[in-house]
C-alpha positions, 0 to 999 in steps of 0.5 A: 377338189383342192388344186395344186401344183402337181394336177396342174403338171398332169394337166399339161400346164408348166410349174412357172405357168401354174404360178403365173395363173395364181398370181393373174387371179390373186388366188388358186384356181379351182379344177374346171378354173385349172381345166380351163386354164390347161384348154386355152394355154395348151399349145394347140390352143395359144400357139405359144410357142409359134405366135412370136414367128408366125406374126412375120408371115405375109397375110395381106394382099389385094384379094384377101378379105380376112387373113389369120385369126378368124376361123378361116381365110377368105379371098375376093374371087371377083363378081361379089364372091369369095372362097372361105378356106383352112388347113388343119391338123388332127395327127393324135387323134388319127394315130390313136383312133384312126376312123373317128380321128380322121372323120372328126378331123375333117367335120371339124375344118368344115365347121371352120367353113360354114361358121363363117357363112360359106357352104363347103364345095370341095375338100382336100387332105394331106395324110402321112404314115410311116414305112410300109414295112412297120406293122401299123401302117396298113390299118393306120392307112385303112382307118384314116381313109375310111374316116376322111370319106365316110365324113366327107362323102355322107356330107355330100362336100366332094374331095378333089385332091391331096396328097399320101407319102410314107416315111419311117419318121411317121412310125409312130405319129401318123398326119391327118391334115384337112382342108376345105373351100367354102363359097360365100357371098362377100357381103354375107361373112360372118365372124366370131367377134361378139358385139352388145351387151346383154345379147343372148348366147346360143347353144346349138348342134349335137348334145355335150358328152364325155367324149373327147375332154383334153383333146386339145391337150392331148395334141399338145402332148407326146405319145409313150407307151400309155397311148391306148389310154387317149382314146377317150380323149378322141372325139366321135363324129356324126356327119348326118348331124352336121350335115343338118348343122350346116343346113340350118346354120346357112338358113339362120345366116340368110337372115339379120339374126346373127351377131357372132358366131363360132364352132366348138372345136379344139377345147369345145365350149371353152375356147368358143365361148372366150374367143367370142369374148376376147375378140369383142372385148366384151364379158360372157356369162354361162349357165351350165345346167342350160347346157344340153348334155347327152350324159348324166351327172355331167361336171362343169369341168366335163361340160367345158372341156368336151369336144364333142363334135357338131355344135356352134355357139352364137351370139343372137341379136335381142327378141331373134331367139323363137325366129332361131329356135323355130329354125333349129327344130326343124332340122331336129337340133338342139337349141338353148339359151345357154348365156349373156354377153356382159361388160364384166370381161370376165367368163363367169360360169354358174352351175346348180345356183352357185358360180363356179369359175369366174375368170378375166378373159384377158388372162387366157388370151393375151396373157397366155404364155409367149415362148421366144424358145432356143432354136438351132440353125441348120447349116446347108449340107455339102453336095455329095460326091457321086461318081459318074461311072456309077450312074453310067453303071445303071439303066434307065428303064430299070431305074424309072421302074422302081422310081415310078412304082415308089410308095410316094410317086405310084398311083393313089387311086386305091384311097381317092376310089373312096372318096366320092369326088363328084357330088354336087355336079361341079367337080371338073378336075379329079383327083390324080392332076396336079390341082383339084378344080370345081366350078363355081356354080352356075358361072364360068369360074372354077376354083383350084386347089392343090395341097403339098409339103415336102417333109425331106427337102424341109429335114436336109435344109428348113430354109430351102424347104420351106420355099420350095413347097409354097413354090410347089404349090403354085406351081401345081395351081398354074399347071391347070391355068389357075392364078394363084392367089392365097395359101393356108399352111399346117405346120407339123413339128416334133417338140418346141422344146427341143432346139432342132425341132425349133429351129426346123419350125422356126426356118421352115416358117422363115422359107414359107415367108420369103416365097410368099411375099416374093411371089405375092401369095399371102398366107391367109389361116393356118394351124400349128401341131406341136410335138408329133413325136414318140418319146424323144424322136420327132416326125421329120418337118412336115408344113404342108401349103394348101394352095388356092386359085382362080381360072375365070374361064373353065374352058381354059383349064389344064390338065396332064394327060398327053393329048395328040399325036405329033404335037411337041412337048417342051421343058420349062426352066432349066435342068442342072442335073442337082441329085441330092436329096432326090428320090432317085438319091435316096432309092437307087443310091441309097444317099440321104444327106446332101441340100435340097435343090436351090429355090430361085424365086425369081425364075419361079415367079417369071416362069409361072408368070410366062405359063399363065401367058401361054395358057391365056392364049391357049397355045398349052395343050396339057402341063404338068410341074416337075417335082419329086422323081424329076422329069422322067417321072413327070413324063411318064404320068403324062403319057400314062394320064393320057395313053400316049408315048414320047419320042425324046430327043437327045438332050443337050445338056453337059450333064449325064443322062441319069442327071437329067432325067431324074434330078429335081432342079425346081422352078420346071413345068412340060407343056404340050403346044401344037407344032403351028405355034411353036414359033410363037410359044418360043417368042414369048418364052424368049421376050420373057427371058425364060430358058426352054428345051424341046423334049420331043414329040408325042407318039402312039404308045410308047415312050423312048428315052433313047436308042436302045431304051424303049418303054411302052404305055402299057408297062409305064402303067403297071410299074405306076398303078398297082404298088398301092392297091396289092399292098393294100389287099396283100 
């Protein structure tokens, strides 16, 4: 087929980008050249349009082992180990598809994984839709859930956290972001960077099919009314395969066997076979015919840009292949010696005898496009004028009933049932806590892990919000005793080529860069999703963290829940009473505009800092961060979590009640300490110059907020725990 301008354009490509490909070759490029080009340049691939700002985003520190680049982030958590950890998107695919999206999705980030060596022990997501009212959303729901356990529980890999919210801006582009922790050896990571020449290049997993060809471009697309047409761009997941996969991948590791090695994800053969490459500065040569296909009369174009899932590529040392083959037909999964490495530094690919692409590398890698796009600043909002009569006018128990039993604050147990949480035995904090926790097997060290984002902090001001989610998550990490140590982050935006969208990316990447560096809290890997939008309008900004920690003794971790009677409950931090931007705000007042509330780094760090101290000498009982619905909702969940009431004492503050009760000042934590050590909790808490008020004390079954408003244990529940499930089955 002659290639021209205009199958370029339907490939995604730019028409300045087409002839930028011409003049690279000297020459016009044939269609699987184009469909190579299209895979590698798309900006899923190439992060062309965020690689200018991410490069300004702290990624060292001392317990990082590898930062971005790699297939994932790795951290040193002491004794010879190392977690291997990522976040990534697959938004389109769950919008188009949403049970082989989301399914897909998450065998695709555990890859990320155990391609690096390291066996999966836990994974997280972080899943938006849009109203609850929109028709789509419930099936959208069902499909995603049903997707994200089906893949993760036949793997046996147990899901210990996440995070759901609803919001109108997701109508029409839903998010599916997955994370996972793996455990590796730190002397057993393995990487993609090819090395030596004339090594064999292995083909291993499942057999290639049609599924899946331009996913990497579809996600690098808006939606419009054609969607129904991109499902055959969606790729269909195995688990029991790649369950398979891993097992005889980490066999093969346990020996010298392997040089490089690297999943087939986005764009497939395509981008694991020139990442290899690229990265070893090296030449890769590929027989086509030696591919394994599921399917007849299959095109090179086809063969190179398929997505289907649960196949790796690997780079095996000279006279290994029996050694690896013998391996791979035990677990009863393809094997072929597909290629070469060269020192041509060009991909070359034969097919039926003759050469059918031959491409320098450094054409699709470091000359791929780099956009320095126009972005507009976003001006911190005016505070709103709300009228205190107006808050006078309301009351309390009415106002934490809708609050708690809110789409985005009730209990998610309706999706987390679904998910199996304890497979593998090491699961020591479930879903519903501020962090997921597993043990490191064997040892007494346990590894927490939170996901978070804040898509209307990140909307009113990119700069506030994209600090006060990296703050969220470490706060969620202490409040169950963890140190913090590194962060992955998946950044989800409407179109780079509109400048409020850029400049929401480019402020939010800003924001996540100040809070990392100040509370030393590196971003180690990470994923960029471009243009999550219908037509014209994109999704709200929506980065989500997924945080990570280490607790060296399990027996001090933190949970929640409310644990005995008569004990004191304290406040963390100070309460301003900012309402903007709250939920409260945005719920009861039906106000949307107003700032976030501020960020102050400085407290965040010292307050969190303080909390490890009262941890490590066991003096916090149970915790919980104070978030979205402020610190009532806080309260309730852990009254709710651990069946017991609240006598609240007057609060001192100059502010109303409903300010104080419902405002989302940041940089707060409840703790729970038992009466013999206040006096010491107070002295530490003085010596580090961190603000405290005594809340009250835990009682029997209710909570009372003040004289006249009293709430028992078993209404808190029913406002928390149905919403979900009665949407769900109504």
């Amino acid at each position: 087929m002659e290639v021209n301008e205009q199958i370029a354009i339907d490939h995604g490509l730019k028409k300045e980008e087409y002839q930028k490909i011409c003049d690279l070759l000297k020459r016009t490029p044939n269609l699987t050249e184009l469909g190579i080009f299209s895979a590698m340049w798309n900006e899923h691939c190439s992060y062309k349009s965020s690689r200018l700002h991410l490069k300004k985003l702290p990624t060292s520190g001392e317990k990082v082992i590898q930062g971005p680049g790699e297939n994932a982030g790795v951290i040193d958590i002491d004794d010879g180990d190392a977690i291997v950890f990522k976040i990534e998107s697959h938004n389109h695919p769950s919008f188009i598809e949403p049970y082989q999206g989301a399914a897909t999705g998450v065998g695709g980030i555990m890859r990320d994984v155990f391609t690096m060596g390291a066996r999966p022990i836990a994974n997280l997501n972080s899943i938006h839709f849009g109203s609850p009212q929109n028709k789509k959303t419930k099936n959208l729901l069902r499909g995603v859930v049903h997707g994200i356990g089906g893949y993760g529980n036949c793997m046996g890999v147990p899901t210990i956290a996440g995070q759901t919210s609803f919001d109108s801006s997701y109508n029409g582009n839903i998010l599916v972001n997955a994370m996972t922790l793996g455990l590796v050896k730190k002397d057993k990571i393995f990487y993609s960077k090819a090395a030596g020449l004339n090594k064999p290049v292995i083909y291993v997993g499942s057999k290639t099919g049609r599924d899946g060809i331009h996913g990497a471009s579809m996600a690098s697309a808006s939606f419009d009314e054609k969607i129904e047409e991109k499902k055959p761009t969606v790729q269909v997941g195995d688990p029991f395969t790649e369950k398979l996969l891993l097992e005889a991948c980490l066999e093969l590791m346990a020996g010298d066997s392997i040089i490089a090695i690297q999943d087939m994800g986005a764009a497939g053969l395509t981008s694991s076979s020139i990442e290899m490459a690229s990265k070893g500065n090296l030449g890769i040569e590929i027989d086509l015919n030696k591919v394994p296909c599921r399917e007849s009369k299959m095109t090179p174009y086809e063969i190179m840009l398929s997505e289907s899932q649960e196949r790796m590529l690997i780079v095996l040392e000279n006279g290994k292949e029996e050694l690896a083959k013998k391996i791979f037909d035990k677990w009863n999964l393809d094997f072929a010696v597909i290629g070469k490495t060269t020192n041509s530094k060009n991909i070359e690919l034969f097919f039926d005898n003759q050469k059918v692409a031959n491409i320098p590398i450094n054409t699709l890698v470091e000359n791929s496009p780099m956009y320095d796009r126009k972005w507009k600043k976003t001006k911190l909002p005016k505070k709103n004028k709300i009228k205190k009569e107006d808050l006078k006018k309301l009351k309390v128990k009415d106002v934490l009933k809708k609050i708690l039993s809110h789409p985005n604050i009730c209990s998610k147990e309706w999706i987390w049932q679904q998910y199996d949480h304890t497979v593998m035995g090491d699961t020591i904090q479930k879903p519903g806590g501020d962090s997921g926790v597993v043990r490191v097997h064997g040892t007494k060290k346990a590894v927490a892990a939170t996901v978070d984002s804040s898509a209307v902090y990140c909307w009113a001001h990119p700069l506030s919000g994209g600090k006060q989610i990296v703050c969220e998550s470490w706060r969620n990490l202490i409040s169950v005793g963890a140190t913090p140590i590194a962060i992955t982050n998946c950044l989800n935006f409407g179109s780079p080529e509109n400048d409020v969208n850029m400049g929401e990316f480019v402020e939010c990447v800003q924001g996540i860069g100040e809070a990392s560096k100040h509370l030393q809290f590196p971003v180690v890997s990470g994923n960029v999703s471009f243009y999550n939008q219908t037509k014209e309008v994109g999704i709200k900004p929506t980065p989500s963290i997924g945080g990570v920690g280490l607790i060296k003794d399990y027996t001090k971790m933190i949970s929640m829940d409310f644990k005995e009677l008569n004990n004191l409950v304290l406040l963390i931090g100070k309460t301003e009473g900012h309402i903007d931007q709250s939920l409260f705000a945005r719920t009861i007042l039906d106000e949307k505009n107003g700032p976030p509330p501020e960020i102050n780094l400085f407290n965040e760090k010292n307050n969190g800092e303080t909390m490890l101290q009262l941890i490590e000498k066991n003096f916090v009982k149970s915790a919980h961060d104070v978030s979205i619905g402020g610190l009532i909702t806080a309260i309730s969940k852990m009254c709710i979590k651990g069946n017991k009431g609240i006598e609240l004492n007057k609060p001192k503050s100059l502010i109303s009640e409903i300010e104080y009760l419902f405002s989302e000042d940041q940089g707060r934590y409840i703790i729970e300490i038992h009466p013999n050590n206040l006096d010491k909790v107070v002295n530490i808490l003085d010596e580090n110059s961190v603000h405290y008020e005594k809340l009250g004390k835990i009682v029997q079954n209710h909570m009372t907020i003040n004289p006249k408003t009293n709430i028992t244990i078993d209404e808190l529940k029913s406002y928390n725990t149905n919403w979900l499930t009665n949407y769900m089955s109504a």
